[in-house]
DRENDO-1510 file (C-alpha; in Angstrom, 1 decimal, always signed):
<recs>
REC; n; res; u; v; w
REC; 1; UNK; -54.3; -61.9; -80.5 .
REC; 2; UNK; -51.1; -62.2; -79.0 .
REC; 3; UNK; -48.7; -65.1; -79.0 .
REC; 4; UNK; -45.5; -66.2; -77.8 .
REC; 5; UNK; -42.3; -65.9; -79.8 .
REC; 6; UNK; -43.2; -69.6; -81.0 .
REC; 7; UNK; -46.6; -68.7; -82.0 .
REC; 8; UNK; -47.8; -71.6; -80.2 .
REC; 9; UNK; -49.4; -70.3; -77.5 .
REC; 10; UNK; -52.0; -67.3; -76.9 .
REC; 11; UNK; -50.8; -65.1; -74.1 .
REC; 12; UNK; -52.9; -61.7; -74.6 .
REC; 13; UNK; -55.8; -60.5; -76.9 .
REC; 14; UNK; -57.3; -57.2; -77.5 .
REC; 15; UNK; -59.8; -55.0; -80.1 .
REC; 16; UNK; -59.5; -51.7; -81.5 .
REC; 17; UNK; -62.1; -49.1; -82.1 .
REC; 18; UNK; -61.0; -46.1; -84.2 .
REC; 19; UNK; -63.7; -43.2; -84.4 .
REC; 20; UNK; -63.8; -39.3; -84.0 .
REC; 21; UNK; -65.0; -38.0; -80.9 .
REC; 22; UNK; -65.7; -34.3; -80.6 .
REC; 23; UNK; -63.1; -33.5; -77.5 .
REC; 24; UNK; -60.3; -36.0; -79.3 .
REC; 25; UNK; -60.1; -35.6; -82.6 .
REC; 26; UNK; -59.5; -39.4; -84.3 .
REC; 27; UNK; -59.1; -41.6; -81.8 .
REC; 28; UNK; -58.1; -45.2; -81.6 .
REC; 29; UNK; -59.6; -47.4; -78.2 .
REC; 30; UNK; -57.8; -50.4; -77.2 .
REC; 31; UNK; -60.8; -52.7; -75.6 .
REC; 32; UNK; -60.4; -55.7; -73.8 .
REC; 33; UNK; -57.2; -55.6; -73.5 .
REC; 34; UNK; -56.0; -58.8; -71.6 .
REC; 35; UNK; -52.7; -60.6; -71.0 .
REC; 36; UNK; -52.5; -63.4; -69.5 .
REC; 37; UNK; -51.5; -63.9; -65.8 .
REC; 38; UNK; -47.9; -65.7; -66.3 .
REC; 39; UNK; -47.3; -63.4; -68.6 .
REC; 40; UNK; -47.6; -59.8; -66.9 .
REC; 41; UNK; -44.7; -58.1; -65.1 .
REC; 42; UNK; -42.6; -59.1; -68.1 .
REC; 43; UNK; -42.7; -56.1; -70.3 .
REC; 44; UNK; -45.5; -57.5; -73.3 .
REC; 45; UNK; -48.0; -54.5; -72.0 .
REC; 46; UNK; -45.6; -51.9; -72.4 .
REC; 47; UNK; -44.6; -53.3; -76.0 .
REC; 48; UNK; -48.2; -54.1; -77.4 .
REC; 49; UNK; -49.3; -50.3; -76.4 .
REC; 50; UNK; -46.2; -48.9; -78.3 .
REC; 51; UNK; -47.7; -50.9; -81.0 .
REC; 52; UNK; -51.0; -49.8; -80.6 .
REC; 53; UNK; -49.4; -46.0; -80.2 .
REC; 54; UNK; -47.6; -46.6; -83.3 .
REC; 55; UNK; -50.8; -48.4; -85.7 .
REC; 56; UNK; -52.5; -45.9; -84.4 .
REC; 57; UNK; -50.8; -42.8; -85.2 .
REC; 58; UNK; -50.5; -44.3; -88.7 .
REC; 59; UNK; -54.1; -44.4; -89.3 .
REC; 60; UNK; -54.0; -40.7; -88.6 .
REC; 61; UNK; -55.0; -41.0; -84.8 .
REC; 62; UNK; -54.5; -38.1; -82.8 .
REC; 63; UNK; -55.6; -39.7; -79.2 .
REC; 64; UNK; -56.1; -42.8; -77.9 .
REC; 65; UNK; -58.4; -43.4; -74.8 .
REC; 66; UNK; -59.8; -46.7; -73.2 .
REC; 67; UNK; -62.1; -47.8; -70.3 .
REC; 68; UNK; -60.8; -49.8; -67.1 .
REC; 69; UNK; -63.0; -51.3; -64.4 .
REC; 70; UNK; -63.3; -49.1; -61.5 .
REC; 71; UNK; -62.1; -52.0; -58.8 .
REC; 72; UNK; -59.2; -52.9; -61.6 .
REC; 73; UNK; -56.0; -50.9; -60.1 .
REC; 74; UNK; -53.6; -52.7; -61.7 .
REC; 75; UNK; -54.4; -51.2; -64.7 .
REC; 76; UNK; -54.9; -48.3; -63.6 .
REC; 77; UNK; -51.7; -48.1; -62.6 .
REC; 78; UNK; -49.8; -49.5; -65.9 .
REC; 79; UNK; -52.7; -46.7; -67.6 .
REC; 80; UNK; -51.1; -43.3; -65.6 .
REC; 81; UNK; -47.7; -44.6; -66.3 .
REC; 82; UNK; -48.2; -45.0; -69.7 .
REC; 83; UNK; -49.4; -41.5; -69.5 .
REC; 84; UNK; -53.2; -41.9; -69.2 .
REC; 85; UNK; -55.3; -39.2; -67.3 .
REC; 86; UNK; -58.6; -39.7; -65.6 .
REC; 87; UNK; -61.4; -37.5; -67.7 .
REC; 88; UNK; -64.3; -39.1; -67.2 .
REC; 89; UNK; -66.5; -41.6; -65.7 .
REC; 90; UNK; -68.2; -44.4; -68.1 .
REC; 91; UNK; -71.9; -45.1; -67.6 .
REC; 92; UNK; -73.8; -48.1; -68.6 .
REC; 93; UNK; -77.7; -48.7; -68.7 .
REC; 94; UNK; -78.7; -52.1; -69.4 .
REC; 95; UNK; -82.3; -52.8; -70.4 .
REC; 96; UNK; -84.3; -56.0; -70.3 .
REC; 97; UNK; -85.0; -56.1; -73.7 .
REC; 98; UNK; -86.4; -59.4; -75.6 .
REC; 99; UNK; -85.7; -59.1; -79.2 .
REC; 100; UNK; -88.8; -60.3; -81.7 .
REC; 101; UNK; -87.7; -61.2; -85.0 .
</recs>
């Protein structure tokens, strides 16, 4: 979670998945990664993700990669300048499952 320089109130939040994938090496995926509204434009994205390079890397990460909406261009704009290329498209399958315990 992110806060302001107070503490007092929650601007941004986001996960972390570390794992190895086969085409990556160790890799570290920022998920969810949401800052609120009043708060963008104002340099916190660049400065969490140079945290997140920086974590990473010391947990012995080689790559990071992350998932964006397809209709979300803002962030797929702050993404390429942060460096970010397009690999791959993300598929999803959901089933209509109804769990029995």
């Amino acid at each position: 979670m992110l806060g302001d320089i107070s503490g007092d109130t929650l601007i941004g939040v986001f996960g972390l998945w570390f794992m190895t994938r086969h085409y990556a090496g160790r890799s570290c995926e920022p998920d969810h990664v949401y800052i609120d509204d009043v708060y963008r434009n104002k340099g916190i994205g660049k400065k969490v993700f140079y945290w997140i390079y920086e974590y990473a890397k010391n947990k012995g990460c080689e790559t990071t990669e992350l998932n964006s909406y397809v209709s979300n261009y803002p962030s797929h704009k702050f993404y390429m300048n942060e460096g970010y290329e397009i690999w791959a498209h993300h598929f999803v399958k959901k089933y209509n499952v109804r769990y029995i315990l």
